[in-house]
DSSP file (Angstrom, degrees, kcal/mol; ACC not computed):
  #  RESIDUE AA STRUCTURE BP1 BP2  ACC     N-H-->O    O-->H-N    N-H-->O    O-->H-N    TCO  KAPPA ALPHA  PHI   PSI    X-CA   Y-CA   Z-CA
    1    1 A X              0   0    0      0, 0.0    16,-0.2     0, 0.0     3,-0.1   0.000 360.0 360.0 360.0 121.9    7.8  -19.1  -33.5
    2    2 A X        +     0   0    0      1,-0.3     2,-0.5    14,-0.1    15,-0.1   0.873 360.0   5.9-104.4 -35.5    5.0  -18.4  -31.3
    3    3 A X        -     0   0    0     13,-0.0    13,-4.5     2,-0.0     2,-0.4  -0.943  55.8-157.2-132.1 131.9    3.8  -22.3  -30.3
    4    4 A X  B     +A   15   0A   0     -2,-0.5    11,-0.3    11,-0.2     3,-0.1  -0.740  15.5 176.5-102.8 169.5    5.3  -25.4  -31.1
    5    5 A X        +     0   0    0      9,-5.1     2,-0.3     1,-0.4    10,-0.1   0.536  50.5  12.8-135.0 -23.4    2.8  -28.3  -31.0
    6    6 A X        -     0   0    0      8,-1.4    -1,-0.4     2,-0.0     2,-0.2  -0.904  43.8-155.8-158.9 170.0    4.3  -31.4  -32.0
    7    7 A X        -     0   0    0     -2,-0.3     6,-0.2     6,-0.2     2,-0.1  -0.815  17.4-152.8-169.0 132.1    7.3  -33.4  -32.9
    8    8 A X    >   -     0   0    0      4,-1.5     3,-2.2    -2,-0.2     4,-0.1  -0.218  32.3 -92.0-103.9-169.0    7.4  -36.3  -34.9
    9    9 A X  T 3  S+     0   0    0      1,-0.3    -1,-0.1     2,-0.1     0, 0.0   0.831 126.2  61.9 -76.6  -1.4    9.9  -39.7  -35.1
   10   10 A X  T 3  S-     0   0    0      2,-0.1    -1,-0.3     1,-0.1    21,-0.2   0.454 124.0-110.7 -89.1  13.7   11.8  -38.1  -37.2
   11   11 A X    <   +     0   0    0     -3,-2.2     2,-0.6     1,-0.3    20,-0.3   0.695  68.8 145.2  78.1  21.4   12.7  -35.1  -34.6
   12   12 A X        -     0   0    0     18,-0.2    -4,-1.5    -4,-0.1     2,-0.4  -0.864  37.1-152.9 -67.2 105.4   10.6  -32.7  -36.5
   13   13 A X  E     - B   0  29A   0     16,-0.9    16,-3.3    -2,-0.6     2,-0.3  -0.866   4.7-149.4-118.2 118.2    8.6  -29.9  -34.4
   14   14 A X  E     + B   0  28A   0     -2,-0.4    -9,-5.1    14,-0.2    -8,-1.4  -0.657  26.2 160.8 -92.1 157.0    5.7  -28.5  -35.7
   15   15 A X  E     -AB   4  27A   0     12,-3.5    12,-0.6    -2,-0.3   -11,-0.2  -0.985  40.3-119.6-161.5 160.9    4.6  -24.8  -34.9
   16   16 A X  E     + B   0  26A   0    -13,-4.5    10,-0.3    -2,-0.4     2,-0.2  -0.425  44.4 151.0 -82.0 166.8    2.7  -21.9  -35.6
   17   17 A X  E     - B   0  25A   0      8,-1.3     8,-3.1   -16,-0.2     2,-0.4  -0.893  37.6-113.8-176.6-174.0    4.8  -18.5  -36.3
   18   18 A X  E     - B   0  24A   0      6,-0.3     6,-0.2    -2,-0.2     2,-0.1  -0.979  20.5-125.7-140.1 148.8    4.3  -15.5  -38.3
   19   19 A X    >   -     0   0    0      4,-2.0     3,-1.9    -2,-0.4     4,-0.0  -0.305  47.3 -79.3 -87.8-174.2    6.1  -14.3  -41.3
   20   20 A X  T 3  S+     0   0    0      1,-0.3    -1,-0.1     2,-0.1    -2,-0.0   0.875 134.3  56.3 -60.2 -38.4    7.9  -10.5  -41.9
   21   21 A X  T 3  S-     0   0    0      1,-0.1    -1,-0.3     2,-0.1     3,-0.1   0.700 116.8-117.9 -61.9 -25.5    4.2   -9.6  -42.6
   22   22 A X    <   +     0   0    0     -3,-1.9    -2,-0.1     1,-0.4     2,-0.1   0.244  63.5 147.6  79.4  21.0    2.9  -10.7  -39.5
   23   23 A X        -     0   0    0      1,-0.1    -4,-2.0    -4,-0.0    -1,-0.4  -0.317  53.9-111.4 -60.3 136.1    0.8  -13.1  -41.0
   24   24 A X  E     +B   18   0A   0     -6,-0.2    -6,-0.3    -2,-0.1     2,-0.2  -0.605  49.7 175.5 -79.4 158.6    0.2  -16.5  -38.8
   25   25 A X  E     -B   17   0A   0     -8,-3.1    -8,-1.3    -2,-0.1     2,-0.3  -0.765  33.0-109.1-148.9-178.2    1.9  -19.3  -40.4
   26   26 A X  E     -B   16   0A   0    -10,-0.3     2,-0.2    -2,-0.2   -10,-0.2  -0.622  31.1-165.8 -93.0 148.6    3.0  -23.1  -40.2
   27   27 A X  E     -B   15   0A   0    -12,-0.6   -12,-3.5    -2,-0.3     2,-0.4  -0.777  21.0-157.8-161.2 131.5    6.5  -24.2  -39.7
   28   28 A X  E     -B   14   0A   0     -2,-0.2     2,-0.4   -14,-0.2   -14,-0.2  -0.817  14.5-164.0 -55.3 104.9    8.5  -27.6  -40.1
   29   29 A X  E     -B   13   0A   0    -16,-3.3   -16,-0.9    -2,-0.4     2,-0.6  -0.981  11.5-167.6 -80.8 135.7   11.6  -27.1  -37.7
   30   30 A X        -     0   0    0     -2,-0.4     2,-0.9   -18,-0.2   -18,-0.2  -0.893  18.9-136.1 -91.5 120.8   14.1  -30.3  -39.2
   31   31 A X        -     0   0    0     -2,-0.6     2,-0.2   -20,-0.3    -2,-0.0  -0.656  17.5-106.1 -87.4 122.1   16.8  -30.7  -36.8
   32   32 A X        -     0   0    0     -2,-0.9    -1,-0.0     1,-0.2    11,-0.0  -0.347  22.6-122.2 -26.2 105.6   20.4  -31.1  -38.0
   33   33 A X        -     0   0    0     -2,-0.2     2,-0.2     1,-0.2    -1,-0.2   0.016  28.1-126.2-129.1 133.0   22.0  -34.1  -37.8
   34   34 A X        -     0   0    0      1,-0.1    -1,-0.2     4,-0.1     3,-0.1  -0.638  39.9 -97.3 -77.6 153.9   25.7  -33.7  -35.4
   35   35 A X    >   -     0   0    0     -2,-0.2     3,-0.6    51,-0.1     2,-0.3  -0.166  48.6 -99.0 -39.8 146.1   29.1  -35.2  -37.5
   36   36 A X  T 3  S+     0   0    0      1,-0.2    50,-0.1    46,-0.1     3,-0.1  -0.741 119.4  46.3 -68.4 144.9   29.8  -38.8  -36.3
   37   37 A X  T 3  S+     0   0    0      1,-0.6     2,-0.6    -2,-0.3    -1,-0.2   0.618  77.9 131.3  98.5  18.1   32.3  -38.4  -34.0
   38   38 A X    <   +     0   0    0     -3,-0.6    -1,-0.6     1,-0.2     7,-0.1  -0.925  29.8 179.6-106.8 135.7   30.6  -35.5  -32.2
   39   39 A X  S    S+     0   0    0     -2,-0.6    -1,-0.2     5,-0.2    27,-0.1   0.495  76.3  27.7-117.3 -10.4   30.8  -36.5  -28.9
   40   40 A X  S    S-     0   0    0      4,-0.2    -1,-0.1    -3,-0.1     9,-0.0   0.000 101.0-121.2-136.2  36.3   29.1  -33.5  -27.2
   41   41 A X  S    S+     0   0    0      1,-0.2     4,-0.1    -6,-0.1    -7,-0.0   0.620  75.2 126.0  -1.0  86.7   26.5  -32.2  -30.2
   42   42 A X  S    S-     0   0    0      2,-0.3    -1,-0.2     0, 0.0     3,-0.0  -0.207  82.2-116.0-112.5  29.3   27.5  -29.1  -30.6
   43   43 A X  S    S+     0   0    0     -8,-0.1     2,-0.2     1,-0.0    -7,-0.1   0.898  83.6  93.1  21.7  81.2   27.8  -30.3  -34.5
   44   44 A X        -     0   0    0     -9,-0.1     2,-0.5     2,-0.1    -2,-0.3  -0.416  67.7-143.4 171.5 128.5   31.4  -29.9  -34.8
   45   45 A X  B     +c   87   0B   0     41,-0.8    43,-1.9    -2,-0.2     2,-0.3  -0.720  47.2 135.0 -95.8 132.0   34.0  -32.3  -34.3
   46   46 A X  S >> S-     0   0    0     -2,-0.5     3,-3.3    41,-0.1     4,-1.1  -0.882  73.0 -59.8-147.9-174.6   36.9  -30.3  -32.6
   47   47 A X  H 3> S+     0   0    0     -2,-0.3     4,-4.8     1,-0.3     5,-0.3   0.883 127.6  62.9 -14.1 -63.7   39.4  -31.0  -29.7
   48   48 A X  H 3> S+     0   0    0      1,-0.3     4,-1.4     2,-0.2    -1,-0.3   0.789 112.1  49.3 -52.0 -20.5   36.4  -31.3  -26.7
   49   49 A X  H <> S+     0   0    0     -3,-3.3     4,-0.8     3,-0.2     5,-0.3   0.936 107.3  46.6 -98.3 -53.3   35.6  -34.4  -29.2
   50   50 A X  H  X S+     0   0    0     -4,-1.1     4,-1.5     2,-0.2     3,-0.4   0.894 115.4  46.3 -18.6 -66.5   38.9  -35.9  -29.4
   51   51 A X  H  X S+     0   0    0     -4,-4.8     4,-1.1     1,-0.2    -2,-0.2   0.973 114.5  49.2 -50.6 -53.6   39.5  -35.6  -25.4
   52   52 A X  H  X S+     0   0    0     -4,-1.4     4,-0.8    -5,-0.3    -2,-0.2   0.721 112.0  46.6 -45.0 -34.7   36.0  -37.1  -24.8
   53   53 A X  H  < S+     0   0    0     -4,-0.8    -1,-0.2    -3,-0.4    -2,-0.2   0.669 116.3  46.6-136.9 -27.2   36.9  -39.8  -27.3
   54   54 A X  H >< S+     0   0    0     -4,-1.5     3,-1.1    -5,-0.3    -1,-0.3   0.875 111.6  50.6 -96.9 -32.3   40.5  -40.2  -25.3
   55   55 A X  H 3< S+     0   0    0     -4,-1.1     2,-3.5     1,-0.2    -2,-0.2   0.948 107.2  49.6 -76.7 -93.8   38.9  -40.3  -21.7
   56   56 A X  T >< S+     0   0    0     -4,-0.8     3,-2.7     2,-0.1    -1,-0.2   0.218  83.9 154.4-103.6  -2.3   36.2  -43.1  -22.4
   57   57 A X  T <  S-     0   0    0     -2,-3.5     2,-0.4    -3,-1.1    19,-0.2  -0.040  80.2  -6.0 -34.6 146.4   39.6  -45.3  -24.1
   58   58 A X  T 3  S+     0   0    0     17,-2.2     2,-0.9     1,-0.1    -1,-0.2   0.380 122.4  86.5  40.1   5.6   38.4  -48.9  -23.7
   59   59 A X    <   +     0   0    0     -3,-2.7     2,-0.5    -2,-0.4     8,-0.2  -0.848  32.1 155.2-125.8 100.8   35.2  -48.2  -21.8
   60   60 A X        +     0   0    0     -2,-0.9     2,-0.4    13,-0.2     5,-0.1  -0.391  46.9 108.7-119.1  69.2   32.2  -47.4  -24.0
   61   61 A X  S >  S+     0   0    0     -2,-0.5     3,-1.3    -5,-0.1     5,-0.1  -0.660  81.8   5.3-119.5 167.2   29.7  -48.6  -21.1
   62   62 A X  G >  S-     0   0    0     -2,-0.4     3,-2.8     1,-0.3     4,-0.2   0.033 145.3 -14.6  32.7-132.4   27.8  -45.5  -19.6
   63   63 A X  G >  S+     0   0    0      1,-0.3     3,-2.0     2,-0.2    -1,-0.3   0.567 127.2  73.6 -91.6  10.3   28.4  -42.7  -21.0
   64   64 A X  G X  S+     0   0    0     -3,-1.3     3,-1.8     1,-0.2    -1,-0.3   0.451  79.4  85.7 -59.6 -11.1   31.5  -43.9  -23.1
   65   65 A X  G X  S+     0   0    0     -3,-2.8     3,-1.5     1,-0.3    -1,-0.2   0.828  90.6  53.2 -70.7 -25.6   28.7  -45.8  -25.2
   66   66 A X  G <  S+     0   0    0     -3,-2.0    -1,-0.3     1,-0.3    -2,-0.2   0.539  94.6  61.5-109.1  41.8   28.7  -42.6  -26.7
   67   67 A X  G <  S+     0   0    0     -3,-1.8     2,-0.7    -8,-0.2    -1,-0.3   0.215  86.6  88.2-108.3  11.8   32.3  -42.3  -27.5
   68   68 A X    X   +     0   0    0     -3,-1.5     3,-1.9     1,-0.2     5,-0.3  -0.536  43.2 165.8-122.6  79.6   32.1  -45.3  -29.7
   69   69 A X  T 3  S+     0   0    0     -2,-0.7    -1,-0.2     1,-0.3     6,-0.1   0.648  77.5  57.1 -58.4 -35.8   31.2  -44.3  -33.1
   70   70 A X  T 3  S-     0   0    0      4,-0.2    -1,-0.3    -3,-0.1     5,-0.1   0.377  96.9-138.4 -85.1 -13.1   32.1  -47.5  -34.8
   71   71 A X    <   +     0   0    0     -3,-1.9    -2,-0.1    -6,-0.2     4,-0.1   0.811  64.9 132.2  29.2  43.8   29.4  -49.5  -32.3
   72   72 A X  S    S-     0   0    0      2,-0.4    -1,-0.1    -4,-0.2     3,-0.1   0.188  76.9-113.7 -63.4 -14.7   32.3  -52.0  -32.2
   73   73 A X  S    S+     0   0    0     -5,-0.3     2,-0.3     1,-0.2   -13,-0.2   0.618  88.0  76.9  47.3  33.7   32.1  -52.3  -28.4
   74   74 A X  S    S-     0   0    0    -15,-0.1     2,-0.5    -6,-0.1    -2,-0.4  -0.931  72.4-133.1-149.9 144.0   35.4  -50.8  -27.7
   75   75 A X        +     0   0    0     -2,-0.3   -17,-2.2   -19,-0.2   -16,-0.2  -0.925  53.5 127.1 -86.7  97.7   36.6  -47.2  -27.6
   76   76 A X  S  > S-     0   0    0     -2,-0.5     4,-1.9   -19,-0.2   -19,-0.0  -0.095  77.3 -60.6-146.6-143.1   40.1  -47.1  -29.6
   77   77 A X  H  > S+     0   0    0      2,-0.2     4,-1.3     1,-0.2   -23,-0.0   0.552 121.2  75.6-111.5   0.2   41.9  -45.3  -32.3
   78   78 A X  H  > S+     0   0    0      2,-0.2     4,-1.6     3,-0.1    -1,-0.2   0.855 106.0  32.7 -43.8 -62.3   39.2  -46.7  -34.5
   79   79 A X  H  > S+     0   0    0      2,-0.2     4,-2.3     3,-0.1    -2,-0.2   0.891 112.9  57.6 -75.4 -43.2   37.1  -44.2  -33.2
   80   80 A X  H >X S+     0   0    0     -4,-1.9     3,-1.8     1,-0.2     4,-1.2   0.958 107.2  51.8 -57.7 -76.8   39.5  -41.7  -32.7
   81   81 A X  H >X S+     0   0    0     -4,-1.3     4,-0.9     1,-0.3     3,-0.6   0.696 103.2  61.8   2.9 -71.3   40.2  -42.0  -36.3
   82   82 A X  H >X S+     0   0    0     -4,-1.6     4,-1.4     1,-0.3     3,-1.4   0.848 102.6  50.1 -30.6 -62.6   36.4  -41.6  -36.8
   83   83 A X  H << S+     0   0    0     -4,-2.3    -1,-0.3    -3,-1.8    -2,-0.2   0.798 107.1  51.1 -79.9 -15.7   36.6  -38.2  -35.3
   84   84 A X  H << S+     0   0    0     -4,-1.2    -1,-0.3    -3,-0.6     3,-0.3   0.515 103.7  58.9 -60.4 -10.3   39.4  -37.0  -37.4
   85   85 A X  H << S+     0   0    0     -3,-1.4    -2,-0.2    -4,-0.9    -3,-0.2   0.715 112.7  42.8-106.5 -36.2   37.6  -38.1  -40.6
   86   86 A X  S  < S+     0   0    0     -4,-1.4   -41,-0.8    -5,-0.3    -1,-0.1  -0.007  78.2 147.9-104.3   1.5   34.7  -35.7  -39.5
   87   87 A X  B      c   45   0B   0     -3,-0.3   -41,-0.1     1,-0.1    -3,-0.1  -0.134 360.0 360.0 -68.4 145.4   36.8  -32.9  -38.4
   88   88 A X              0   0    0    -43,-1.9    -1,-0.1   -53,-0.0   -42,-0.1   0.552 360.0 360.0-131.1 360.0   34.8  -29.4  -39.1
């Protein structure tokens, strides 16, 4: 990629680049969507999502809002559940 230019609402960034040829080119980037239950997007739900999910019990205010996949307004075994479902 040598400049990206734009990004649209759908998290899309457009950019110039060149291909194996060195030809200048266009490019889409689409960004990959994390599991539900990823609590720290690294797209994969694993332990560090599970812990997060177990520190933020019963407080999904600050940043616990985003330990509550279910947007239920509770953190619980609902959620914990959530991130087992998801596990990658």
């Amino acid at each position: 990629i040598d400049v990206p230019y734009a990004i649209n609402n759908a998290g899309q960034i457009a950019a110039h680049g060149r291909d194996n040829e060195g030809n200048s080119i266009g490019i889409i980037l689409t960004p990959i969507p994390s599991p539900t239950g990823d609590f720290n997007g690294d797209c994969s739900n694993d332990w560090s999502d599970i812990l997060n999910t177990i520190k933020h019990w019963h407080d999904a205010t600050g940043p616990g809002r985003m330990a509550d996949y279910n947007a239920d307004g509770d953190v619980n075994v609902l959620d914990l559940i959530i991130v087992v479902q998801n596990w990658t």
